[in-house]
N, C-alpha and C positions, 0 to 999 in steps of 0.2 A: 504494500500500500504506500500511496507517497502523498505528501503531506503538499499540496500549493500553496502559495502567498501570494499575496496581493489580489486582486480582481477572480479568484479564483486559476488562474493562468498569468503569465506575462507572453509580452511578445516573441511567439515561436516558442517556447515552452509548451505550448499544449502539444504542439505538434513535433517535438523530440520526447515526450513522453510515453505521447500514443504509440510513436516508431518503436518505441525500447518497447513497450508492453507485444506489439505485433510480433518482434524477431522473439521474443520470449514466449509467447504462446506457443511458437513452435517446438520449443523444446519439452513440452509437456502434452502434445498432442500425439498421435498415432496413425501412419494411416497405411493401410493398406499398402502390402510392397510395390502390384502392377499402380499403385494411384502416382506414383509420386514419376509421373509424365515418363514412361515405359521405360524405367529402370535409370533415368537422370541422375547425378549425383548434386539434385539442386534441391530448393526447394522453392516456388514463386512466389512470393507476394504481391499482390498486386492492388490498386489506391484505387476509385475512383472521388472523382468529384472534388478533390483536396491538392492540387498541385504543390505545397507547400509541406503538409507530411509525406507524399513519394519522396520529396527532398533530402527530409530529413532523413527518414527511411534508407536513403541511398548511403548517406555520409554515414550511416549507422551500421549497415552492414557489409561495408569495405573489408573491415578484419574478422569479419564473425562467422558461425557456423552454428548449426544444429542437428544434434546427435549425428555428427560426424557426413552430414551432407551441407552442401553452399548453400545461401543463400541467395536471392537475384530481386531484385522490387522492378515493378514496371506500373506504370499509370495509365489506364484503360479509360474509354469511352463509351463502348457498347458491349454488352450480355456477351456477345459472339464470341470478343476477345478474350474472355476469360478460360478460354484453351487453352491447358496446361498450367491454371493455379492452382495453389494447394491453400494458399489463403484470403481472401477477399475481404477486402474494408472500405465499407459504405460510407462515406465521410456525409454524404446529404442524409439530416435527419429524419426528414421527409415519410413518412411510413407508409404511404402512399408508393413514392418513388421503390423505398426499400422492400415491399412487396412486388411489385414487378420484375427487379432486377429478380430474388429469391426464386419466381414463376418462370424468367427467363436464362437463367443457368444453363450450360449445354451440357452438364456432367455432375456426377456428383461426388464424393470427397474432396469439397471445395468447404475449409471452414470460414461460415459466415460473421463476421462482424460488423459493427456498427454504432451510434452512437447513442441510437434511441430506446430508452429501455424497455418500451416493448417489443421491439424485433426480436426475442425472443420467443414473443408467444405469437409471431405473424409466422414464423419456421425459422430466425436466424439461429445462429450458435451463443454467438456473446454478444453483448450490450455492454458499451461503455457509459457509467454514471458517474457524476459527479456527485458528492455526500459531505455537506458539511466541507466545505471547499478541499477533498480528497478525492483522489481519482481511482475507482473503483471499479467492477466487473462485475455481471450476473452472467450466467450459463445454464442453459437448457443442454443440459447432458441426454437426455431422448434424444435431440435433433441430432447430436452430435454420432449417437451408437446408431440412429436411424442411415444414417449415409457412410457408414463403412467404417467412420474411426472409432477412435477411444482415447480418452482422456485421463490425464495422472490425476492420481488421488492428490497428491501435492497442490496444483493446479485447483479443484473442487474446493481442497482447504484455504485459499486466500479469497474464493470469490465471495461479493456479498451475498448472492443468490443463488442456490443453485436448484434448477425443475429439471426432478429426474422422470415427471411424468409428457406425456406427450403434450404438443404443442397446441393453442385451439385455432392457429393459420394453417395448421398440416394435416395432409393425410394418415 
């Protein structure tokens, strides 16, 4: 958990925050061997809507890794492009928006994130929340064992929320 000052954020701190919590997600997620774009030694990230966290994102995962595969961040525009992520982050809060994209997916072991804390229960994975000017997570572990991965216990332990029942935006 990490404690912000000021305005709840300052400038480009939300957005080196959220980068660190993204490349960190992956090392507590799981996914399926053929998932991770037929046998790659990467892992994608991918932004939309936020040109400003891919940024950060980028400058963040120059030196880093997860469980022993690369990392790569790329900033996307349409549903289509998301061939070959492994993790997708909705920067428009929009639930509306963020239902669509979820509906327009071309694949699945794609973990969904985002900022609004219901996109949990429209089918995303994780919802970023701010609490009490901290920046924090909830997780729908269903969505997440529903599309192929799994998730560390460790990971469940820091989030605010976790619904390990099913989602009421999913089938």
């Amino acid at each position: 958990m990490l404690v912000l000052a000021g305005n709840a954020f300052g400038q480009g701190l939300e957005q080196r925050v959220k980068a660190a919590y993204l490349v960190n997600f992956t090392r507590f997620i799981s996914w399926p061997p053929a998932a991770i774009r037929g046998g790659e030694e990467a892992i994608d990230i991918c932004v939309v809507g936020d040109r400003d966290i891919a940024i950060a994102l980028s400058a963040l995962i120059k030196s880093k890794s997860s469980n022993d595969l690369g990392i790569r961040s790329r900033l996307i525009l349409l549903p289509e492009e998301s061939e070959g992520c492994e993790v997708l982050y909705l920067a428009d809060n929009s639930g509306e928006l963020q239902r669509y994209w979820l509906q327009k997916l071309p694949q699945d072991h794609i973990l969904t994130i985002a900022d609004n804390g219901d996109f949990i229960d429209a089918g995303g994975m994780i919802s970023f929340v701010i609490v009490s000017g901290k920046l924090r997570f909830d997780i729908n572990q269903a969505n997440i064992h529903r599309s192929g991965m799994s998730v560390s216990s460790r990971l469940l332990s820091l989030a605010r929320t976790v619904r390990r029942s099913a989602a009421k935006g999913s089938s």
